[in-house]
PQR file of N, CA, C, O and H, with PARSE charges and radii, in Angstrom:
ATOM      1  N   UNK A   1       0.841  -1.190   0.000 -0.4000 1.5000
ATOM      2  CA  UNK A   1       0.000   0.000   0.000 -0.0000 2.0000
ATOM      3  C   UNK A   1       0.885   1.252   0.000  0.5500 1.7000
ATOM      4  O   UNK A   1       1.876   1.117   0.719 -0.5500 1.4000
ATOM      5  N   UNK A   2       0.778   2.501  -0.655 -0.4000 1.5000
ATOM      6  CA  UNK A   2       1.219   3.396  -1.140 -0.0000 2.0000
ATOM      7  C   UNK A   2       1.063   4.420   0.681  0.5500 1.7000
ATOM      8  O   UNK A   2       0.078   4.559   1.406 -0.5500 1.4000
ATOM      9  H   UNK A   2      -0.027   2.610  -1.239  0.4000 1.0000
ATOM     10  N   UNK A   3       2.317   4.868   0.821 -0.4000 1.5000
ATOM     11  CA  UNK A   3       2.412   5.758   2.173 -0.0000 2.0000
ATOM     12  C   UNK A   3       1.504   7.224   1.522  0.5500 1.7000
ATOM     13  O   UNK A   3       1.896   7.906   0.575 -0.5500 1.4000
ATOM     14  H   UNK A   3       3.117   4.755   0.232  0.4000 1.0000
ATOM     15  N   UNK A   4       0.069   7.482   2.416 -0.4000 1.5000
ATOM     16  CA  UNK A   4      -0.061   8.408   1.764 -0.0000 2.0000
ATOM     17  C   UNK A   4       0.170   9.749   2.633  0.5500 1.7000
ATOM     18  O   UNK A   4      -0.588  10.701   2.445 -0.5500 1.4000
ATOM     19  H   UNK A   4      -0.249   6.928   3.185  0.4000 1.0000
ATOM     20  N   UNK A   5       1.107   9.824   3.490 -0.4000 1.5000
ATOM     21  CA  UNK A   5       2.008  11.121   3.784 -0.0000 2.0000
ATOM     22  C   UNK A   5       1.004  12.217   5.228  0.5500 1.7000
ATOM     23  O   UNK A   5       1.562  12.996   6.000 -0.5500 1.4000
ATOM     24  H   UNK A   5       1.723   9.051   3.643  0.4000 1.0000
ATOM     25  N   UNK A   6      -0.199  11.978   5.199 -0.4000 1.5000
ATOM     26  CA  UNK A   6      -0.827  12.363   6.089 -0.0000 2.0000
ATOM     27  C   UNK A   6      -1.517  10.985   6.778  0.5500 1.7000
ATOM     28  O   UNK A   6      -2.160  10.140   6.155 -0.5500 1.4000
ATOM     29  H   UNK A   6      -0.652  11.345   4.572  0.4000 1.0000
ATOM     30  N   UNK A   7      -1.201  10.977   8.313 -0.4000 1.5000
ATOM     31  CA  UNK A   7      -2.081   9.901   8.969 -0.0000 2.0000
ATOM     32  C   UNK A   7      -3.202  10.684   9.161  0.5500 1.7000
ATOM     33  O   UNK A   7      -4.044  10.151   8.439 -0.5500 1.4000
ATOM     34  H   UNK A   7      -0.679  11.664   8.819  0.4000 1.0000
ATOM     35  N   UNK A   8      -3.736  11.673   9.728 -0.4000 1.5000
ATOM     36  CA  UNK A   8      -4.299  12.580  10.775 -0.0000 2.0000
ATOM     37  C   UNK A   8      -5.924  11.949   9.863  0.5500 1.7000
ATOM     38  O   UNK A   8      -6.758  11.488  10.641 -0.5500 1.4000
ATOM     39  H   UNK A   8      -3.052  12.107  10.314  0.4000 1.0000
ATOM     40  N   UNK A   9      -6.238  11.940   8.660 -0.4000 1.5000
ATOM     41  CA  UNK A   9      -7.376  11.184   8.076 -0.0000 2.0000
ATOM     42  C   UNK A   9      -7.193   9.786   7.685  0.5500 1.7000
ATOM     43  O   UNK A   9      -6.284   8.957   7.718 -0.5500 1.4000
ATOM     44  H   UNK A   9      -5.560  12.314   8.027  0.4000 1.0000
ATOM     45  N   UNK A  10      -8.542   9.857   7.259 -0.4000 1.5000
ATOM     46  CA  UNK A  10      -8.542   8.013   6.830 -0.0000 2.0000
ATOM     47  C   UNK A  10      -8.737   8.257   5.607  0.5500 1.7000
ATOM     48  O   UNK A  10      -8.979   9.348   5.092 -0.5500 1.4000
ATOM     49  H   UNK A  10      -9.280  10.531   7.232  0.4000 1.0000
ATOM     50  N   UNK A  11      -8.614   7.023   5.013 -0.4000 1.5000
ATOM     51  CA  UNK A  11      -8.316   6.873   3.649 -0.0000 2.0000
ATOM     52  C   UNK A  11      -9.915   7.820   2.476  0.5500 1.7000
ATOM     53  O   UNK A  11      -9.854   8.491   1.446 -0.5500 1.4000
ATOM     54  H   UNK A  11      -8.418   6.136   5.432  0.4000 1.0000
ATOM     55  N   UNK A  12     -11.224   7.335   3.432 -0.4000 1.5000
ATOM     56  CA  UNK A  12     -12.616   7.883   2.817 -0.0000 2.0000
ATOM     57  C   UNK A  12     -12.232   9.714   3.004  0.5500 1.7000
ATOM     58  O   UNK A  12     -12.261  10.544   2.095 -0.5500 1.4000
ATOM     59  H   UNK A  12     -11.274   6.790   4.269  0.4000 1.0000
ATOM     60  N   UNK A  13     -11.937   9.926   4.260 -0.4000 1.5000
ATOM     61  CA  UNK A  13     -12.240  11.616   4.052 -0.0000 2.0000
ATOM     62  C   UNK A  13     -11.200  12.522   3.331  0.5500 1.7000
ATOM     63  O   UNK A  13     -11.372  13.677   2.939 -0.5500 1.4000
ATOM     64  H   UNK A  13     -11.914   9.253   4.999  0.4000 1.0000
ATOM     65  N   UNK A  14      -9.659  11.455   3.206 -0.4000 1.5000
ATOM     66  CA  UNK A  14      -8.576  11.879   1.868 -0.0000 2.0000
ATOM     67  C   UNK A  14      -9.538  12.151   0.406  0.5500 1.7000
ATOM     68  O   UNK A  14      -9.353  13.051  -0.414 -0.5500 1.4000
ATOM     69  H   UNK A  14      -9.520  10.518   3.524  0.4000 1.0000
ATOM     70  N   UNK A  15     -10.459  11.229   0.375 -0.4000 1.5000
ATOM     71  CA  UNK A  15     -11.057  10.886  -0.938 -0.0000 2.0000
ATOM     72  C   UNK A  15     -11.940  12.092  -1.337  0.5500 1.7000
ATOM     73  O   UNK A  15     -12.109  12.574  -2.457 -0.5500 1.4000
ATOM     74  H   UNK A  15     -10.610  10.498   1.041  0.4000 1.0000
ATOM     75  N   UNK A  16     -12.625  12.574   0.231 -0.4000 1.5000
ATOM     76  CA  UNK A  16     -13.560  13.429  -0.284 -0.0000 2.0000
ATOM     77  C   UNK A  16     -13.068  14.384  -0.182  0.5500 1.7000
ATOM     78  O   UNK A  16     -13.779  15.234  -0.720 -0.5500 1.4000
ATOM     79  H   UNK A  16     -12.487  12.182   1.140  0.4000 1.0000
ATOM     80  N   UNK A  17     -11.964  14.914   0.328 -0.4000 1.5000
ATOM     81  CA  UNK A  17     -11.265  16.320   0.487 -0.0000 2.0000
ATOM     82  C   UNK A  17     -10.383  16.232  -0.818  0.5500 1.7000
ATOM     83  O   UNK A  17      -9.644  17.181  -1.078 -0.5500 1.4000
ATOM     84  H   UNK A  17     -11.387  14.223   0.765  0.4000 1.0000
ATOM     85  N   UNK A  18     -10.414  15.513  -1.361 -0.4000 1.5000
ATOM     86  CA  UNK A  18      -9.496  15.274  -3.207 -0.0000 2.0000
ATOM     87  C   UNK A  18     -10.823  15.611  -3.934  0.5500 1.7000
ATOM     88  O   UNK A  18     -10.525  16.688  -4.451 -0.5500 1.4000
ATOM     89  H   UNK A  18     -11.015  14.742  -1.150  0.4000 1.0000
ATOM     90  N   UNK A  19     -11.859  15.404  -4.224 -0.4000 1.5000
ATOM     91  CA  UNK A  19     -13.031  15.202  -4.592 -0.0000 2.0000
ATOM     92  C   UNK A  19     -13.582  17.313  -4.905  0.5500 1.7000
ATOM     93  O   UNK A  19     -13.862  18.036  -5.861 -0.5500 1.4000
ATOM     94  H   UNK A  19     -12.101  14.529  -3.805  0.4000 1.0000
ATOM     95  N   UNK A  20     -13.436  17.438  -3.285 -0.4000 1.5000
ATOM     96  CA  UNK A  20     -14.073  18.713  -2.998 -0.0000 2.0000
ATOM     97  C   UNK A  20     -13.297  19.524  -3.741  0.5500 1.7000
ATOM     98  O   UNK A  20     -13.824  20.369  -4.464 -0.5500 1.4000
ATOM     99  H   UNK A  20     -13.208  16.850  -2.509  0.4000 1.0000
ATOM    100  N   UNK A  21     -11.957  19.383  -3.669 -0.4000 1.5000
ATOM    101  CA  UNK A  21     -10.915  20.325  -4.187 -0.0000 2.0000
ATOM    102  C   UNK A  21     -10.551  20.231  -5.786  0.5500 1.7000
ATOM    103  O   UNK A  21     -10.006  21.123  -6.436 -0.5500 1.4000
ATOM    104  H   UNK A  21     -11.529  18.697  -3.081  0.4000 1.0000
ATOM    105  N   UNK A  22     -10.845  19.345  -6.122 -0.4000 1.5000
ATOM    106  CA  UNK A  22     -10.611  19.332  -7.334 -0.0000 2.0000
ATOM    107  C   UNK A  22     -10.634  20.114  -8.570  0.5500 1.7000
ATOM    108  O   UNK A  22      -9.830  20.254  -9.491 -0.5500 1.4000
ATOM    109  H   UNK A  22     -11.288  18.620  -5.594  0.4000 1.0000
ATOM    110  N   UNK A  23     -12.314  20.789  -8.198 -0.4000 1.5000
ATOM    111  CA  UNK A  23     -12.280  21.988  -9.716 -0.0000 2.0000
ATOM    112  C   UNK A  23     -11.453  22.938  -9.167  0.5500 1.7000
ATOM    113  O   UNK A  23     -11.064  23.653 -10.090 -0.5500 1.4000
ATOM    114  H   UNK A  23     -12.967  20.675  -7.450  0.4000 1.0000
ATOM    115  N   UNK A  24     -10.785  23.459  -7.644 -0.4000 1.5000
ATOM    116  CA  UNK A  24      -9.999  24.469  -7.698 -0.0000 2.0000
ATOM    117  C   UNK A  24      -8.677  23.864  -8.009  0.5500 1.7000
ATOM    118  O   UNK A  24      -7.937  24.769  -8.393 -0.5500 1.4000
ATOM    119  H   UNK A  24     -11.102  22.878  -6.893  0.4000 1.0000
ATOM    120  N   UNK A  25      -8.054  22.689  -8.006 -0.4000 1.5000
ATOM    121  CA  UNK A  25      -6.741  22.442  -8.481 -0.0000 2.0000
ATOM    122  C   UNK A  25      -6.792  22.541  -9.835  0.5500 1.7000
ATOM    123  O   UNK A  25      -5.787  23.100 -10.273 -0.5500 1.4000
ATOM    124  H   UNK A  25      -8.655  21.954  -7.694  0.4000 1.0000
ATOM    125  N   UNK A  26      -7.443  22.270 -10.527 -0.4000 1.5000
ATOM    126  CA  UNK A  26      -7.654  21.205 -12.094 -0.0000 2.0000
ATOM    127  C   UNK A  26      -8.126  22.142 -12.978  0.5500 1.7000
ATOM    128  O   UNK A  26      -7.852  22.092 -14.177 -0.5500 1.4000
ATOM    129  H   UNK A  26      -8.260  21.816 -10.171  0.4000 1.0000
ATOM    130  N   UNK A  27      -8.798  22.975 -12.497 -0.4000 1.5000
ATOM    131  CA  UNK A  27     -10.284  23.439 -13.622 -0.0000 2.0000
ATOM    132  C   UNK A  27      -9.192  25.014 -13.764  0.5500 1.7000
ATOM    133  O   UNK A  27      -8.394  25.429 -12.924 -0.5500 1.4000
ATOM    134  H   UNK A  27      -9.021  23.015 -11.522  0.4000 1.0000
ATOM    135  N   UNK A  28      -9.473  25.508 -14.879 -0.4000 1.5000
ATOM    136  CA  UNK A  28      -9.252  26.976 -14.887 -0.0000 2.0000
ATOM    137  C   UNK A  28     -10.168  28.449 -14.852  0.5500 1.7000
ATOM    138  O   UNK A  28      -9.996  29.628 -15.162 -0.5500 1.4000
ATOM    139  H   UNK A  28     -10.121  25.171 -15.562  0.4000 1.0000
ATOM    140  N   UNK A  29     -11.092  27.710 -14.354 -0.4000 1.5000
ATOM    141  CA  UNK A  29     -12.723  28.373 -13.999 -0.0000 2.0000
ATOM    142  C   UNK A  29     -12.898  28.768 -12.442  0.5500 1.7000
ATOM    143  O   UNK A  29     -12.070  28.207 -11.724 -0.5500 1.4000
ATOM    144  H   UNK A  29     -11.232  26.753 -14.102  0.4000 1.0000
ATOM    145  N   UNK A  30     -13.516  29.346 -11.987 -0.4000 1.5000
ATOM    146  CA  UNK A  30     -13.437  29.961 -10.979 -0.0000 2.0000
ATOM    147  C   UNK A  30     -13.974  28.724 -10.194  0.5500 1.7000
ATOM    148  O   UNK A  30     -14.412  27.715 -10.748 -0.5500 1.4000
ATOM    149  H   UNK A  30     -14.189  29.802 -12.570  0.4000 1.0000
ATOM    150  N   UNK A  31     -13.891  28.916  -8.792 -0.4000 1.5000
ATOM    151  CA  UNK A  31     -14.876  27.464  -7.472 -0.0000 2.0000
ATOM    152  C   UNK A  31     -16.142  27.699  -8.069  0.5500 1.7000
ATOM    153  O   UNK A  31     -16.886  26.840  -8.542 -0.5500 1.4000
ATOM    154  H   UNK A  31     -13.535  29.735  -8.342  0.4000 1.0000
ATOM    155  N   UNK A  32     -16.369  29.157  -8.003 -0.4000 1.5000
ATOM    156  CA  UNK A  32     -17.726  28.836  -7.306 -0.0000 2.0000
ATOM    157  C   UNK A  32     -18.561  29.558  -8.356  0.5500 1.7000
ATOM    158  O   UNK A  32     -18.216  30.571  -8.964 -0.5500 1.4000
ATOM    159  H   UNK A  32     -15.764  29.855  -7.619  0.4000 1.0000
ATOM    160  N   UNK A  33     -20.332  28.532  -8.555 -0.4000 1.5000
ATOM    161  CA  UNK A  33     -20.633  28.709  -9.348 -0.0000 2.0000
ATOM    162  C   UNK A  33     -21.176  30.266  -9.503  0.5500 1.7000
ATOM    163  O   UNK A  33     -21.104  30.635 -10.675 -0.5500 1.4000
ATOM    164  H   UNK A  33     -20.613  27.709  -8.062  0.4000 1.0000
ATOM    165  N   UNK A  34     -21.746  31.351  -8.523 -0.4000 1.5000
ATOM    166  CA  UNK A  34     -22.236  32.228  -8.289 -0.0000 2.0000
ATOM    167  C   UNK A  34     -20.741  33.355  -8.317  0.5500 1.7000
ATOM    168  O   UNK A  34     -19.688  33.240  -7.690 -0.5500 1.4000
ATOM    169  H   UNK A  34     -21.805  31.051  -7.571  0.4000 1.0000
ATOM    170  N   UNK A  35     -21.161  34.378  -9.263 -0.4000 1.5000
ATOM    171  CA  UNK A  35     -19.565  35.310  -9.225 -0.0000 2.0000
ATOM    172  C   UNK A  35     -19.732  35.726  -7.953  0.5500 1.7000
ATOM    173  O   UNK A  35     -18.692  35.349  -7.413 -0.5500 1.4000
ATOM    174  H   UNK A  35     -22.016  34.471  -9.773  0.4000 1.0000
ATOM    175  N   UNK A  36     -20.556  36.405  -6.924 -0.4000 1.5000
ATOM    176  CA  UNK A  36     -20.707  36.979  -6.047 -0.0000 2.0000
ATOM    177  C   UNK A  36     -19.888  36.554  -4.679  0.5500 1.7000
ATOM    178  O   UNK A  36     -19.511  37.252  -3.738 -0.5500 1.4000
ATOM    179  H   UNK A  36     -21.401  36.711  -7.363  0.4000 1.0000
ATOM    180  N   UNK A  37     -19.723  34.761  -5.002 -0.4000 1.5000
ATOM    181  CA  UNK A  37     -19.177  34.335  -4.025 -0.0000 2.0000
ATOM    182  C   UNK A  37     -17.407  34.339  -4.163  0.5500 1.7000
ATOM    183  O   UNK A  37     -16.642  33.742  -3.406 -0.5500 1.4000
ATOM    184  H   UNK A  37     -20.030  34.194  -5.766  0.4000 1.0000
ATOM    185  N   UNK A  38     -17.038  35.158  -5.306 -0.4000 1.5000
ATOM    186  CA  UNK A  38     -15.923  35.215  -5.436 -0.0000 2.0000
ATOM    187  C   UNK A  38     -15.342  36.312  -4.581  0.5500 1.7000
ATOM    188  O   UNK A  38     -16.021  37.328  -4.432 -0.5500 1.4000
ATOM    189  H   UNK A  38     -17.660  35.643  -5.921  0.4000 1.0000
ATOM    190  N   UNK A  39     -13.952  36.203  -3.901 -0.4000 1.5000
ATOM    191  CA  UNK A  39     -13.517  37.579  -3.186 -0.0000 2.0000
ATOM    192  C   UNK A  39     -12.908  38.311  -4.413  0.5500 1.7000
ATOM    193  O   UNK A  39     -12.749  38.013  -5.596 -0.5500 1.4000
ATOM    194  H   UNK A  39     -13.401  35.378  -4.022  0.4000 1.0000
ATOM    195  N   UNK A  40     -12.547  39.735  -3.397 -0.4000 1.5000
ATOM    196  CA  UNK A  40     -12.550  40.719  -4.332 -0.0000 2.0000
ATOM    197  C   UNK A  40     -11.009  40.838  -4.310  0.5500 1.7000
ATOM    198  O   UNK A  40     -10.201  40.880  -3.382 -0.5500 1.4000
ATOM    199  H   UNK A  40     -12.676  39.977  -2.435  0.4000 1.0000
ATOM    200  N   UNK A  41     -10.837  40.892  -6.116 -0.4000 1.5000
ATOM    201  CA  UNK A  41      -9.046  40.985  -5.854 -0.0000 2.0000
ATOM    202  C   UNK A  41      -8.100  42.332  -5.419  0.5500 1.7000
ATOM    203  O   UNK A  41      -8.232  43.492  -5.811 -0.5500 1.4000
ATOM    204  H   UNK A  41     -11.493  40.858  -6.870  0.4000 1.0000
ATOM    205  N   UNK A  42      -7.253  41.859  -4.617 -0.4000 1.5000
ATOM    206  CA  UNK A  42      -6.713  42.598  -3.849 -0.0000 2.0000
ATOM    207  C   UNK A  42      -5.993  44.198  -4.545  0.5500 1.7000
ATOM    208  O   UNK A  42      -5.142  44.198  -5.434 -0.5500 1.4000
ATOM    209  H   UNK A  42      -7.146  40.917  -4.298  0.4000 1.0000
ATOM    210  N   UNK A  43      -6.373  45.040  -4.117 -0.4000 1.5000
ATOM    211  CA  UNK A  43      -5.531  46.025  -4.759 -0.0000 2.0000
ATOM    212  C   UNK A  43      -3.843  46.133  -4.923  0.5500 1.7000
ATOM    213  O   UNK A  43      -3.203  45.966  -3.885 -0.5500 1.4000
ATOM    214  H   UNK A  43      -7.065  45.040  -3.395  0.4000 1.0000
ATOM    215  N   UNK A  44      -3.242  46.349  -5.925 -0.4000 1.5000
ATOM    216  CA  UNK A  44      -1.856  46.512  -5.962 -0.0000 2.0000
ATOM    217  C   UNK A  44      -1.377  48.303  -6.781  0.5500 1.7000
ATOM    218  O   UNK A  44      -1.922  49.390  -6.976 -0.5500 1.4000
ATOM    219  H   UNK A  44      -3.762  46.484  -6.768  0.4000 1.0000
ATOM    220  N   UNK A  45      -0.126  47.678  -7.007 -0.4000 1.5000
ATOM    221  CA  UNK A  45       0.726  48.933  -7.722 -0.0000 2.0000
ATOM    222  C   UNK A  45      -0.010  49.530  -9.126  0.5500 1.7000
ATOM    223  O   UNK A  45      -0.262  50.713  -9.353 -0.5500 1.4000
ATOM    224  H   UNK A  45       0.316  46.795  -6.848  0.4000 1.0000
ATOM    225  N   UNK A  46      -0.245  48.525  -9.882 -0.4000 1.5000
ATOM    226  CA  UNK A  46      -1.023  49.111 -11.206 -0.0000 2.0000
ATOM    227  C   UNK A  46      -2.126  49.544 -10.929  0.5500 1.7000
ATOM    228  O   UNK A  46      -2.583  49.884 -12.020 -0.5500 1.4000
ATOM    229  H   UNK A  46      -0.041  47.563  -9.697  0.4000 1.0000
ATOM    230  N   UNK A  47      -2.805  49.740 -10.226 -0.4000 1.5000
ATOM    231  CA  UNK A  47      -4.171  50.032  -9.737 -0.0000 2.0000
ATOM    232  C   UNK A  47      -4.294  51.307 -10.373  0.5500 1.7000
ATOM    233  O   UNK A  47      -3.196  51.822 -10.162 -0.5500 1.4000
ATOM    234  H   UNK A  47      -2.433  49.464  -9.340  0.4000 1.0000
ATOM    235  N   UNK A  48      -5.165  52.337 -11.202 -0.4000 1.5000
ATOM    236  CA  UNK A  48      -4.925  53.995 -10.843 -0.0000 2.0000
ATOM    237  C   UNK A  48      -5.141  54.464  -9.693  0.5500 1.7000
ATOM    238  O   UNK A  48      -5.760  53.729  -8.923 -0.5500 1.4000
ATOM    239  H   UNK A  48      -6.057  51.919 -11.373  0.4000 1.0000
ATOM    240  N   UNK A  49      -4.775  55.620  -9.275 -0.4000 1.5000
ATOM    241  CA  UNK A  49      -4.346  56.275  -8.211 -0.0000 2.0000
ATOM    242  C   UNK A  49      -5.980  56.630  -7.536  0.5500 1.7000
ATOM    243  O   UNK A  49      -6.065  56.738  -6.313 -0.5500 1.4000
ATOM    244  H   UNK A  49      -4.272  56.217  -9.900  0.4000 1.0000
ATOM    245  N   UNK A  50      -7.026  56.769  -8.257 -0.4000 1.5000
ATOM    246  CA  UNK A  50      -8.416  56.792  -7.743 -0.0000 2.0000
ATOM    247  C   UNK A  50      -8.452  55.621  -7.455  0.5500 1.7000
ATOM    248  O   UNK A  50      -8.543  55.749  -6.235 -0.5500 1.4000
ATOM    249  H   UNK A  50      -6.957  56.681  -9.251  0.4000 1.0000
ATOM    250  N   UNK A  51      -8.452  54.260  -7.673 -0.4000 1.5000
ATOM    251  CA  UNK A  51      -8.903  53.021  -6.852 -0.0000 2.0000
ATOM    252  C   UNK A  51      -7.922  53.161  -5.982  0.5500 1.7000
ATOM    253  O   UNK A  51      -8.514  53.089  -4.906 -0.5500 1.4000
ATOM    254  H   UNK A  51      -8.378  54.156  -8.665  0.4000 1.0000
ATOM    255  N   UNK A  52      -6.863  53.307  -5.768 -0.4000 1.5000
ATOM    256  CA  UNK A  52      -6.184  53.029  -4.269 -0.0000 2.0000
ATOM    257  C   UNK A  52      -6.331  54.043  -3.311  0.5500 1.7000
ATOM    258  O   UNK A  52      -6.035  53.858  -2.131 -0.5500 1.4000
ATOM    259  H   UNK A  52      -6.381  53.366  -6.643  0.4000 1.0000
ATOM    260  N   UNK A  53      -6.901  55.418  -3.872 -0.4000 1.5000
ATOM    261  CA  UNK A  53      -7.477  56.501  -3.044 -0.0000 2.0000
ATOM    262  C   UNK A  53      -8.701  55.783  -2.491  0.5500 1.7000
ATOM    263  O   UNK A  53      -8.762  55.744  -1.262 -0.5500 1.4000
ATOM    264  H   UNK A  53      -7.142  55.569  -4.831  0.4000 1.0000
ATOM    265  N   UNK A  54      -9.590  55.263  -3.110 -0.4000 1.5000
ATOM    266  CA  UNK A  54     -10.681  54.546  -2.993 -0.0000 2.0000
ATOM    267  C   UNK A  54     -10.371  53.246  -1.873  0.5500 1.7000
ATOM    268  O   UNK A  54     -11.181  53.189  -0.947 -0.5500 1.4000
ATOM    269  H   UNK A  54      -9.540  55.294  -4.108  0.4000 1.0000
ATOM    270  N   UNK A  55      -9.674  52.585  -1.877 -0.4000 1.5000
ATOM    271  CA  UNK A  55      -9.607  51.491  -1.321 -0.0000 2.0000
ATOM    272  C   UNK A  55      -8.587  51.666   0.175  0.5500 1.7000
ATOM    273  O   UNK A  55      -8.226  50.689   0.831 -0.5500 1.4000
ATOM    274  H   UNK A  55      -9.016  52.631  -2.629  0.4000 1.0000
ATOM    275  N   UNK A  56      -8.201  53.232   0.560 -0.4000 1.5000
ATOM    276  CA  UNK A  56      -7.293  53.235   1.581 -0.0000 2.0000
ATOM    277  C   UNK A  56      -8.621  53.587   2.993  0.5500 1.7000
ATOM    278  O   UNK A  56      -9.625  54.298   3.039 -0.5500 1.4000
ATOM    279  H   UNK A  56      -8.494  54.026   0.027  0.4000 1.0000
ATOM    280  N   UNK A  57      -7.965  52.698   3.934 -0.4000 1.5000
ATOM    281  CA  UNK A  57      -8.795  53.133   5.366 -0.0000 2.0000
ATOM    282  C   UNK A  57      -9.115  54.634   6.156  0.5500 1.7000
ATOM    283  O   UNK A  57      -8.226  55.447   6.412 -0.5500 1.4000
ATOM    284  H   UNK A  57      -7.150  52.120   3.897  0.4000 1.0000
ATOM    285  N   UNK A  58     -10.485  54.815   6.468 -0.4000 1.5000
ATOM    286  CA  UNK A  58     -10.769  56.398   6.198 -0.0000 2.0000
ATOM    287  C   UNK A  58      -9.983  57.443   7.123  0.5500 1.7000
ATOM    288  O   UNK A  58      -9.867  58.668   7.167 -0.5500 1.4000
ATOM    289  H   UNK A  58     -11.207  54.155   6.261  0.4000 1.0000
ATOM    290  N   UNK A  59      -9.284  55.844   8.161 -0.4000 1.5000
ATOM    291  CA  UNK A  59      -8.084  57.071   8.966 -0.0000 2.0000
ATOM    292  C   UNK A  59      -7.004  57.711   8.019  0.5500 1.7000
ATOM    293  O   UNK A  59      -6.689  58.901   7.999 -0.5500 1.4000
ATOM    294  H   UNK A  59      -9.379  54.849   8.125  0.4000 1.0000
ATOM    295  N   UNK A  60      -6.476  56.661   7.207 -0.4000 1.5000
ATOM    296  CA  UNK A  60      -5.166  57.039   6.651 -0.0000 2.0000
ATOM    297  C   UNK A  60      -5.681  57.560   5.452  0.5500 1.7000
ATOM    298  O   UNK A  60      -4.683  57.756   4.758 -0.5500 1.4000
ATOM    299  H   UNK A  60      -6.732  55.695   7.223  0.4000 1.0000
ATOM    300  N   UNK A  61      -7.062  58.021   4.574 -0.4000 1.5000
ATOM    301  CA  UNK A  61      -7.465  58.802   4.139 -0.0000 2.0000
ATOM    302  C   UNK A  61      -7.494  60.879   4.998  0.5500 1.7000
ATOM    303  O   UNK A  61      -7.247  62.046   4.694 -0.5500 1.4000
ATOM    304  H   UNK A  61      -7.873  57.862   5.137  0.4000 1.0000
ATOM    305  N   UNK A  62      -7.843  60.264   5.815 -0.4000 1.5000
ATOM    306  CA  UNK A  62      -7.775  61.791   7.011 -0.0000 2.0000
ATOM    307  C   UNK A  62      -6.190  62.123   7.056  0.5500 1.7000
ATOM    308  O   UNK A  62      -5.824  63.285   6.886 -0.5500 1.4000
ATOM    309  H   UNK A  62      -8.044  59.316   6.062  0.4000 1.0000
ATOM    310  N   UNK A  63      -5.558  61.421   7.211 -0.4000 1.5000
ATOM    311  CA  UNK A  63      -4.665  61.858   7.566 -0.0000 2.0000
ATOM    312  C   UNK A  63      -3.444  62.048   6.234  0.5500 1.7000
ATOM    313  O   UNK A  63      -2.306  62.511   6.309 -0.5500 1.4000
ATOM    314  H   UNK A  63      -5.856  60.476   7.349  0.4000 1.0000
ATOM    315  N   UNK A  64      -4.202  61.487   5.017 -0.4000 1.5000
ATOM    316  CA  UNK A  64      -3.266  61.927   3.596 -0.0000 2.0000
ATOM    317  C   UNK A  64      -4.434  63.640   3.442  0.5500 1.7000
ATOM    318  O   UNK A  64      -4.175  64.375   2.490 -0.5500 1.4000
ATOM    319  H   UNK A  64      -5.126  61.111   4.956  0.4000 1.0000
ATOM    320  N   UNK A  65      -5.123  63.891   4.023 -0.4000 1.5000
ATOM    321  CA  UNK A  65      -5.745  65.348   3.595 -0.0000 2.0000
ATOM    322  C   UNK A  65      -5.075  66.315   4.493  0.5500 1.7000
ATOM    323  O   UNK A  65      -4.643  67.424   4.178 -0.5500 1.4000
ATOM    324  H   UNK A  65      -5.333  63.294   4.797  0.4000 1.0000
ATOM    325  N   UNK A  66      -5.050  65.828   5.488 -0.4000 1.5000
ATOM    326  CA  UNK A  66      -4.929  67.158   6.556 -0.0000 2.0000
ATOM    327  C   UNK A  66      -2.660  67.063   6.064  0.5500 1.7000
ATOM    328  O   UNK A  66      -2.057  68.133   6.151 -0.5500 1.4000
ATOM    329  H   UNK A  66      -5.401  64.927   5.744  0.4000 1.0000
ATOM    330  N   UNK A  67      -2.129  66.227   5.786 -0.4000 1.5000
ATOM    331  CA  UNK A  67      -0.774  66.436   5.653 -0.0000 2.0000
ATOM    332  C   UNK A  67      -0.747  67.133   4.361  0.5500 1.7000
ATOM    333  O   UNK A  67       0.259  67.812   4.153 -0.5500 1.4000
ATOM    334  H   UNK A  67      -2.619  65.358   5.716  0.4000 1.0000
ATOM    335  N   UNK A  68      -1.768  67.098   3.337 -0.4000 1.5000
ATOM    336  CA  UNK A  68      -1.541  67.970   2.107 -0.0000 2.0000
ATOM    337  C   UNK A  68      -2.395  69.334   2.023  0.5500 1.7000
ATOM    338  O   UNK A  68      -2.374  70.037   1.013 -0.5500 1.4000
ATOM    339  H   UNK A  68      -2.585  66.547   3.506  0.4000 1.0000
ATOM    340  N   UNK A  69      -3.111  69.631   3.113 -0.4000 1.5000
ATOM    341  CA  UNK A  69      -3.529  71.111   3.630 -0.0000 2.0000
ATOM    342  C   UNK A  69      -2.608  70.979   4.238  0.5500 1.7000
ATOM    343  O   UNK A  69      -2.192  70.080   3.507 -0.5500 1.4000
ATOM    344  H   UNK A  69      -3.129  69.060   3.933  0.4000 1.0000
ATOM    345  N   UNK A  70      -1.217  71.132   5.577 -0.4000 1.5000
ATOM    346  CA  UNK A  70      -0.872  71.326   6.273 -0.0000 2.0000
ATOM    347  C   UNK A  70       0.751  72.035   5.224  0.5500 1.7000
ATOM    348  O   UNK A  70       1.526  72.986   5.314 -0.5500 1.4000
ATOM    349  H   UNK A  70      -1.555  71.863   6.170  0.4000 1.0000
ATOM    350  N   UNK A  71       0.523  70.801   4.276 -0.4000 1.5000
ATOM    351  CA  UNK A  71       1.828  71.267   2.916 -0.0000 2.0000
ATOM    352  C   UNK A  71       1.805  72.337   1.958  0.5500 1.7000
ATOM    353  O   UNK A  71       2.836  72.867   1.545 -0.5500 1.4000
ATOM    354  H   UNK A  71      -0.107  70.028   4.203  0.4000 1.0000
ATOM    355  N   UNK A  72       0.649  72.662   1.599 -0.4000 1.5000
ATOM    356  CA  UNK A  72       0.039  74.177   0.635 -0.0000 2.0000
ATOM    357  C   UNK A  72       0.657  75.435   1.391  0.5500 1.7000
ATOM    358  O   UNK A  72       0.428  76.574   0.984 -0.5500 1.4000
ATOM    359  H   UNK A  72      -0.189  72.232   1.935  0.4000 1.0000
TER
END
């Protein structure tokens, strides 16, 4: 019999946790069938400068206004 590298399950719930996972290893389609249940991708560097204005927390929004009134 083939060592299969995790004891902590048994051989049935390996099967169904291979099973469950599968269209996210395999498939190049999203999990889930509903887009809604997809998360939202993370903001980065290419972003324009309005979505990451948009997407910063409303403290460190306050506090990028009052340092560029405080700079004028």
């Amino acid at each position: 019999m083939a060592e299969r590298g995790n004891t902590t399950h048994g051989p049935g719930l390996d099967d169904k946790m291979k099973q469950e996972t599968q269209k996210v290893v395999q498939g190049n389609q999203p999990a889930h069938a509903e887009q809604w249940r997809e998360a939202e991708p993370f903001p980065d560097d290419t972003d324009p400068e309005e979505v990451q204005q948009a997407l910063k927390p409303p403290a460190e929004q306050e506090r990028d206004q009052k340092s560029g009134e405080s700079g004028q």
